[in-house]
C-alpha positions as CSV (number, residue, x, y, z in Angstrom):
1,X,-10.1,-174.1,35.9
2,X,-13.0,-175.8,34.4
3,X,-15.8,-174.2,32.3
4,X,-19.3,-173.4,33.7
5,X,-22.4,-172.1,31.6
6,X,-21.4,-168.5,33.2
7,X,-18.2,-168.4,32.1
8,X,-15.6,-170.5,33.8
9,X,-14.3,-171.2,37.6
10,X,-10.4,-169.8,38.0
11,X,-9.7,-171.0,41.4
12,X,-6.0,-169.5,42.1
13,X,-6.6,-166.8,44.7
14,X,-6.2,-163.7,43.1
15,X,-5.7,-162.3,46.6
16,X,-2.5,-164.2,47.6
17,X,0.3,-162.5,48.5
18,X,2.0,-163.5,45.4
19,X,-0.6,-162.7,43.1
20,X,-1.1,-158.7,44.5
21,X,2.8,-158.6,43.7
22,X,2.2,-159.5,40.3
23,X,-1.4,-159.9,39.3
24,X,-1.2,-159.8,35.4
25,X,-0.7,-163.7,34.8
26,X,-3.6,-164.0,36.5
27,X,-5.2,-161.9,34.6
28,X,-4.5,-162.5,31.6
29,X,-5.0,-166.3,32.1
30,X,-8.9,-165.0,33.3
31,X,-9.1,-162.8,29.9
32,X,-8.5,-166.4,28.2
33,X,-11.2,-167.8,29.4
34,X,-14.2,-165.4,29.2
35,X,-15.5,-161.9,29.6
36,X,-17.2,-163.6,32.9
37,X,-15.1,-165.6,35.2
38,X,-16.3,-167.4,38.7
39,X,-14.1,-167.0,41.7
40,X,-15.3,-169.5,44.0
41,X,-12.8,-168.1,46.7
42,X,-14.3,-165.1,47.0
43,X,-17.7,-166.1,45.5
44,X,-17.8,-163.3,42.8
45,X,-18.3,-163.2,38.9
46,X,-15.2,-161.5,37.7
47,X,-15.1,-159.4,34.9
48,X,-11.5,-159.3,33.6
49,X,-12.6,-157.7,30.0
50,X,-12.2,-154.2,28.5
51,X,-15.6,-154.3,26.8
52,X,-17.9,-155.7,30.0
53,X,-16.0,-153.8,32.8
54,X,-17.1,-150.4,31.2
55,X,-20.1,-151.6,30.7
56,X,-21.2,-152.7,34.0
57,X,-19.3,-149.3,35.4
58,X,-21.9,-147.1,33.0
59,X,-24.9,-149.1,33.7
60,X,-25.3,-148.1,37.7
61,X,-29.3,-149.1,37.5
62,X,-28.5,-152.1,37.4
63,X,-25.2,-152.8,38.8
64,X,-25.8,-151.2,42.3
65,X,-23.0,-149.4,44.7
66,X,-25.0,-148.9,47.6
67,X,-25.0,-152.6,48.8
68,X,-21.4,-152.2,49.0
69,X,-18.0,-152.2,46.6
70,X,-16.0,-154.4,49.2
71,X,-15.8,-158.4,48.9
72,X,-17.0,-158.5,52.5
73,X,-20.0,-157.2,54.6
74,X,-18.1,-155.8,57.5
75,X,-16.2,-153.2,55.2
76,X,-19.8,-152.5,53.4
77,X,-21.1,-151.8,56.7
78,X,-18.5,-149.7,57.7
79,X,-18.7,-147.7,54.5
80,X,-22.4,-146.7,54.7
81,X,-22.5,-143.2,54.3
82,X,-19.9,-142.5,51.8
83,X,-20.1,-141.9,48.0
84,X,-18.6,-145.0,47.3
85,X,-21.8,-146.9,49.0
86,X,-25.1,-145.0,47.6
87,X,-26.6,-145.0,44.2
88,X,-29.0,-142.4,42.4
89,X,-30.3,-139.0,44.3
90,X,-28.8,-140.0,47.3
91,X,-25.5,-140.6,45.3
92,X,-25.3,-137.7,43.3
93,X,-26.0,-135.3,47.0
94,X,-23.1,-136.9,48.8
95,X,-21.4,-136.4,45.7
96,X,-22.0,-133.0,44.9
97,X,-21.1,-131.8,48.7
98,X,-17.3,-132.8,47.5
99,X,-17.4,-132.6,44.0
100,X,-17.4,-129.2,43.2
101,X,-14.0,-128.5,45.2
102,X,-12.6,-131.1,42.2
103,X,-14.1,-129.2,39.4
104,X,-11.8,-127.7,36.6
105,X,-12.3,-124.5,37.9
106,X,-11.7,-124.7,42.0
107,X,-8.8,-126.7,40.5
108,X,-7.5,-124.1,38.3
109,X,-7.6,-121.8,41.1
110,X,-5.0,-123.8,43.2
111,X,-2.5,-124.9,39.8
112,X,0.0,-122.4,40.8
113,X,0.2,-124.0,44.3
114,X,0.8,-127.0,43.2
115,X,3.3,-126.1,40.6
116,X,5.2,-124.3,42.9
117,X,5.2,-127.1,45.9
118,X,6.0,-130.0,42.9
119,X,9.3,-127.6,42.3
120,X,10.3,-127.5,46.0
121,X,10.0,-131.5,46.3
122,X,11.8,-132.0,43.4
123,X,14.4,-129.5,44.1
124,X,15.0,-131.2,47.4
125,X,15.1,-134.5,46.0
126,X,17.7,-133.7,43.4
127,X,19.8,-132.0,46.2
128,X,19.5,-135.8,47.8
129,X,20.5,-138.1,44.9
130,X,19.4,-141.6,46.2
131,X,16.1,-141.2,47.7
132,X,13.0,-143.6,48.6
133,X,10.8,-143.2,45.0
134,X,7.4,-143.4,47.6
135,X,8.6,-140.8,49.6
136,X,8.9,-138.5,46.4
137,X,5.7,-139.3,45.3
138,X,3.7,-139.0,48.3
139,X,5.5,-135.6,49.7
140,X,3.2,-133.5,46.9
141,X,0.1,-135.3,47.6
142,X,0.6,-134.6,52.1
143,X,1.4,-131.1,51.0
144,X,-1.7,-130.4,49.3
145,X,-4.9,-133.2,49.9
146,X,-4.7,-132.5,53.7
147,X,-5.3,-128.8,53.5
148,X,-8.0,-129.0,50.8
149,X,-9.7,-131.1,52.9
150,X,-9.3,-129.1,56.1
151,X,-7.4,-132.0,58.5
152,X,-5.8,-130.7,61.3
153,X,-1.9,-129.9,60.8
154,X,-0.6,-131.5,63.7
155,X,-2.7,-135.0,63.2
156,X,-1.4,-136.1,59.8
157,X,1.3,-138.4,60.9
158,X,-0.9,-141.0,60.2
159,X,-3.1,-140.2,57.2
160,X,-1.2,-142.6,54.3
161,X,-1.2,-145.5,56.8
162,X,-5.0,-144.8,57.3
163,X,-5.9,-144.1,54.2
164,X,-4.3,-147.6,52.5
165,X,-6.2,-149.2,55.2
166,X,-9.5,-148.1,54.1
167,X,-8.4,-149.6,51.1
168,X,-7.1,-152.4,52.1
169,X,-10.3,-153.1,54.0
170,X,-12.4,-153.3,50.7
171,X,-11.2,-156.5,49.4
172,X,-12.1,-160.0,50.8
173,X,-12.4,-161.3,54.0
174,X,-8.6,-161.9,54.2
175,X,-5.9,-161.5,56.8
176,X,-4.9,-157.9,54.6
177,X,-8.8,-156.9,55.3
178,X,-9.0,-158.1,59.1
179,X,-5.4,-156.5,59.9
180,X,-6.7,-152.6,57.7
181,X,-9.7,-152.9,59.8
182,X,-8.4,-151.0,63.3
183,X,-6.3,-148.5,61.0
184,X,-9.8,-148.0,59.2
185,X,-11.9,-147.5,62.0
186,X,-9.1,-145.4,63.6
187,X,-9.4,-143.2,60.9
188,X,-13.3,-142.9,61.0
189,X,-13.0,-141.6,64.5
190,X,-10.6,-139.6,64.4
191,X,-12.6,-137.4,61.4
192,X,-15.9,-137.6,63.9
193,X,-13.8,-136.4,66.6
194,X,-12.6,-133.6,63.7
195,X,-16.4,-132.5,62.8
196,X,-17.2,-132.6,66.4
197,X,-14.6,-130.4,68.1
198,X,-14.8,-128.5,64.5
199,X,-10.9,-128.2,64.8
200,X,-10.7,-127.9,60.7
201,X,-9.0,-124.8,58.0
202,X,-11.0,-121.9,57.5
203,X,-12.1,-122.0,53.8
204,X,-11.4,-126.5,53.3
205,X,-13.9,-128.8,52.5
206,X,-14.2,-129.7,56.2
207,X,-14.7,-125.9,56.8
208,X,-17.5,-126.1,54.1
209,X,-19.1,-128.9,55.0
210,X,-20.1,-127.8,59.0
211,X,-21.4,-124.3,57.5
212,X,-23.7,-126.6,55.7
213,X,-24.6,-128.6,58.5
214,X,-25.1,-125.0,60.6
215,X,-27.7,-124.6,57.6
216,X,-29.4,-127.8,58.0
217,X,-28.4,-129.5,54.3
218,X,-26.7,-131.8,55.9
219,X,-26.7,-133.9,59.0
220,X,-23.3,-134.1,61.0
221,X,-23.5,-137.7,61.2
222,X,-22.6,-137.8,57.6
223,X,-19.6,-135.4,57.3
224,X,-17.0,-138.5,59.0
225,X,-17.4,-140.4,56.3
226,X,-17.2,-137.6,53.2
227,X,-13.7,-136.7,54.8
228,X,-12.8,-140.1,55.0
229,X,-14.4,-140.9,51.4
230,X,-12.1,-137.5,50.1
231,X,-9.3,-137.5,51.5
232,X,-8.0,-141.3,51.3
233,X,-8.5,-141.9,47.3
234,X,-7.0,-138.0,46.9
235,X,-4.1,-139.4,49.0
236,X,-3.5,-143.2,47.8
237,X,-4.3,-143.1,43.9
238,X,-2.0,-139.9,43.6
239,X,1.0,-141.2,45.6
240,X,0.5,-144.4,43.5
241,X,0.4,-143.1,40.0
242,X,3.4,-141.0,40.8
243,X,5.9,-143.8,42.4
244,X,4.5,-146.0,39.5
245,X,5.3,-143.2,37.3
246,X,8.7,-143.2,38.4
247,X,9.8,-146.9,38.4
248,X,7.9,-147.1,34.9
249,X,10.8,-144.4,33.7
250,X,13.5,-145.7,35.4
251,X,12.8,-149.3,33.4
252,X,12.1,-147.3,30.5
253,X,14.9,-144.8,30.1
254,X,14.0,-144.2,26.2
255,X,10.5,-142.8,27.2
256,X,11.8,-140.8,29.8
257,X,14.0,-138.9,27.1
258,X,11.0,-139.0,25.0
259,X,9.2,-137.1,27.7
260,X,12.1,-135.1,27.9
261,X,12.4,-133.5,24.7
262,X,8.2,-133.6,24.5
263,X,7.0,-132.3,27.6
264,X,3.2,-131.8,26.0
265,X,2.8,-135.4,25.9
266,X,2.8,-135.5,29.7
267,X,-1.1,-135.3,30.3
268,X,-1.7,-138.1,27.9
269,X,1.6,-139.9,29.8
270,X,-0.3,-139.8,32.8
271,X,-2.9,-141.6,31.1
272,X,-0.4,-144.6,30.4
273,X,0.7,-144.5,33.5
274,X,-2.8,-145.4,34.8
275,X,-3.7,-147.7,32.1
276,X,-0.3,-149.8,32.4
277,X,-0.1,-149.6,36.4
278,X,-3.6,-149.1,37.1
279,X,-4.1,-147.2,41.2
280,X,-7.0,-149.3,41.9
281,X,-7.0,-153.4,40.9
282,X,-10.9,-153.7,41.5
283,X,-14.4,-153.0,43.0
284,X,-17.1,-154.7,42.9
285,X,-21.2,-154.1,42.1
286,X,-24.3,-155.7,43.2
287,X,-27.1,-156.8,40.5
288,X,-30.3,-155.5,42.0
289,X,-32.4,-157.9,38.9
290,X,-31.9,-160.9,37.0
291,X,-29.3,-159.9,34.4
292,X,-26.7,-161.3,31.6
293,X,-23.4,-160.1,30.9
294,X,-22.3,-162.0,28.1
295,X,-24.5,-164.4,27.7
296,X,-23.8,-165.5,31.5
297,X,-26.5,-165.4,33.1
298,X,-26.6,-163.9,36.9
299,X,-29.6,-163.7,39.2
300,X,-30.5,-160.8,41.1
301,X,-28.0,-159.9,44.4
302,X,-25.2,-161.2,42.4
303,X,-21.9,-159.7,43.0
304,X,-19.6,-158.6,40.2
305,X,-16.1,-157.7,40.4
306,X,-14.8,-155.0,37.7
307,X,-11.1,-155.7,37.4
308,X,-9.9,-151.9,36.4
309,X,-6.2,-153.3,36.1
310,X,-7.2,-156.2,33.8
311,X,-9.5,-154.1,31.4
312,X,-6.3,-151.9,31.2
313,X,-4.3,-154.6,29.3
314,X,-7.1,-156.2,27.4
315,X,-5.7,-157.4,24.0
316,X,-9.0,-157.3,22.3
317,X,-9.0,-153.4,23.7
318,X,-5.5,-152.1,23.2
319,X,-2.9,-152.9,21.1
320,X,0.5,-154.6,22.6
321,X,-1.2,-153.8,26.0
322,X,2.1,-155.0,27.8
323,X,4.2,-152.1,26.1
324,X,4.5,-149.0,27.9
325,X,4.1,-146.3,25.1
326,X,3.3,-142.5,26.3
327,X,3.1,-142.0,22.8
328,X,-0.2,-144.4,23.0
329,X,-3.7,-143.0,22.9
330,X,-4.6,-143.9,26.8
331,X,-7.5,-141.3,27.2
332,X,-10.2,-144.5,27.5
333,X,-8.5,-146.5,29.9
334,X,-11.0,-147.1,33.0
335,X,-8.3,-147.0,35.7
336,X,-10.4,-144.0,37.5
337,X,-13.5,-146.0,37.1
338,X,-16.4,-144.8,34.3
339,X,-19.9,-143.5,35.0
340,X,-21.6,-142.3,37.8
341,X,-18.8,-143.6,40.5
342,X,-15.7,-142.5,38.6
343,X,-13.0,-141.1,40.9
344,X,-14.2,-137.7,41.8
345,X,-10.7,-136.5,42.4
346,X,-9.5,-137.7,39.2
347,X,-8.4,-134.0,37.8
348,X,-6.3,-133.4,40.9
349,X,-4.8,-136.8,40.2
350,X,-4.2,-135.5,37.3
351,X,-3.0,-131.9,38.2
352,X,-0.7,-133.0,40.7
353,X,0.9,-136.1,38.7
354,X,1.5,-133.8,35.6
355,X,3.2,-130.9,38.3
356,X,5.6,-133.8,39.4
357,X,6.4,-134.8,35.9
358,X,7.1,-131.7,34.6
359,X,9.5,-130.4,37.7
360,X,11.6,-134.1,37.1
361,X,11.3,-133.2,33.3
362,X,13.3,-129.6,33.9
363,X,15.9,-131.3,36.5
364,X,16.4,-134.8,35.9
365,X,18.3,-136.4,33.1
366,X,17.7,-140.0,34.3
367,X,15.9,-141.8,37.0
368,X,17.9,-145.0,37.9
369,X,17.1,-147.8,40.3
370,X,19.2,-148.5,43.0
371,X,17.6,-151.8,44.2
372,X,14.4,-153.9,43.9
373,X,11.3,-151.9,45.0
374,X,8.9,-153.6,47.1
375,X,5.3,-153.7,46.5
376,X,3.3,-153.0,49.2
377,X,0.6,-155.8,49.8
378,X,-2.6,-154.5,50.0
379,X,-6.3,-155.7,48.2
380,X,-6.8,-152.8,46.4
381,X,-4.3,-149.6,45.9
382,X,-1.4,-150.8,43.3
383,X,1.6,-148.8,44.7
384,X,4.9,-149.2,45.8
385,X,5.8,-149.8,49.6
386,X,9.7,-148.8,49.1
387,X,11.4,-147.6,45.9
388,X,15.3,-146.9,45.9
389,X,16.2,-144.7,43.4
390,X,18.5,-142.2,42.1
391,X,18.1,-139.0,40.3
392,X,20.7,-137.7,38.1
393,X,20.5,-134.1,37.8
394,X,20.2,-132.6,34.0
């Protein structure tokens, strides 16, 4: 590590094996040295601050999208076409094909559903005893992202695998990115072979989206990618606040019983949740002028990496940041991105997450490891791969 009149160089490989199953030393060692830090791995001003990481994700003028979020051009390439690649107008129309089925209201609409389904998993888990903690969380999330989005019912054996590959894809030009690249483009034909044969739900997204194209608002070329750019964050960042949400309990116990005997503090819970295990580590942004952040200055075409998962235990932004508090004001935490790009299926994240919490809160008395949960290695999503637990029934 040596200083640099943009900041400093930290030249571990934040993309090691070692460092996606624990990333916060890193971190935290990149928070010493400045609010912008050069990775000459990956070639990429890092920005591992509270302060600068919002920023950057309010300012979308600037610090474009529609060059690409991934560390690498194949994946930027590949993701032309979604709302996570386009900025401005062209943004906010891809958007709004998707958005509105996320809004408080559509959501509203589909609560009961959820509560009820949450009850049934639960139930079924509490029956078991010792169960796999991913499996819980990701039985809620297959039950109800899939039909929303209209996918086919017998063709979902292999939606989580695809969807962490899309994922996995976005990071650098690693062995994790090569090896996510077939399950990505797997999963990219698979939806253009979906919108073709126009075997989706009556009444989904997927449904929605062809009447439009019948209507000539939108061309079918783009519908592939606005399933795929749907349903895989819907999928991964729900499954991974839930299993997070559940080892985080499990080596808490006290705010477990807190949540317990306080079952309002759950939505502002599932804010902590996020901030201390944030879904999503980082994405990056393109400057499209000469720019500072900082005082560093960076030239036009520069790529930026916003490091969600850092910003979330910033020192200078929160206090003890390595505590896990539910009782702690989390509401500003960044961990479904800020601005224009922030997670349009945030609120079902939400909705679904709280549904699980508040069917454990009713049945479980404690949630108890059985063994050493495994992280699954992957550039982006921050989840579990396995999780042994047990529930003990209240």
């Amino acid at each position: 590590m040596r200083q640099t009149r943009n900041g400093a160089h930290y030249r571990p490989d934040i993309y090691a094996h070692s460092a996606i199953v624990n990333p916060y030393p890193h971190y935290a060692r990149m928070r010493e040295l400045g609010s912008v830090v050069w990775l000459p791995r990956q070639r990429v001003y890092a920005l591992p601050r509270y302060a600068e990481c919002k920023a950057v994700l309010r300012d979308d003028t600037v610090f474009i999208s529609g060059s690409g979020v991934a560390l690498n051009r194949i994946s930027n390439r590949l993701s032309r076409g979604t709302t996570l690649n386009s900025d401005g107008a062209d943004h906010e129309r891809r958007r709004k094909l998707v958005a509105h089925r996320l809004l408080p209201r559509a959501l509203g609409a589909i609560s009961d559903t959820v509560d009820r389904l949450a009850g049934q998993v639960v139930d079924d888990a509490v029956r078991r005893g010792e169960i796999d903690g991913v499996e819980l969380a990701a039985a809620l999330p297959l039950a109800v992202v899939p039909d929303l989005v209209g996918w086919p019912r017998d063709q979902r054996e292999h939606l989580i695998a695809w969807a962490g590959a899309t994922f996995d894809a976005l990071g650098p030009l690693n062995r994790q990115a090569v090896r996510s690249v077939p399950g990505t483009t797997q999963m990219l034909r698979f939806a253009r072979r979906v919108v073709r044969q126009r075997t989706v739900l009556d009444g989904s997204l997927a449904h929605e989206l062809l009447a439009s194209v019948d209507q000539g608002a939108v061309s079918a070329d783009e519908c592939p990618a606005l399933l795929v750019d749907y349903i895989a964050p819907s999928l991964d960042t729900t499954i991974s606040a839930i299993s997070n949400a559940l080892d985080l309990f499990a080596r808490h116990p006290e705010q477990w019983q807190l949540l317990r005997a306080e079952p309002h503090r759950i939505p502002n819970a599932v804010n902590e949740i996020v901030r201390f295990e944030s879904p999503l580590r980082a994405f990056a942004r393109q400057t499209c002028v000469d720019t500072e952040i900082a005082g560093a200055a960076l030239a036009s075409g520069s790529r930026v990496l916003v490091i969600y998962a850092s910003a979330n235990r910033d020192e200078r932004e929160w206090d003890r940041p390595e505590t896990f508090d539910i009782t702690r004001d989390a509401g500003r935490h960044i961990g479904f991105g800020q601005g224009a790009h922030a997670c349009a299926g945030q609120g079902l994240a939400r909705l679904e997450t709280s549904a699980m919490l508040r069917e454990l809160a009713e049945r479980v008395a404690r949630i108890e490891r059985t063994g050493p949960p495994r992280w699954a290695i992957n550039n982006i999503i921050r989840r579990h791969e396995r999780l042994p637990l047990r529930l003990v029934a209240a």
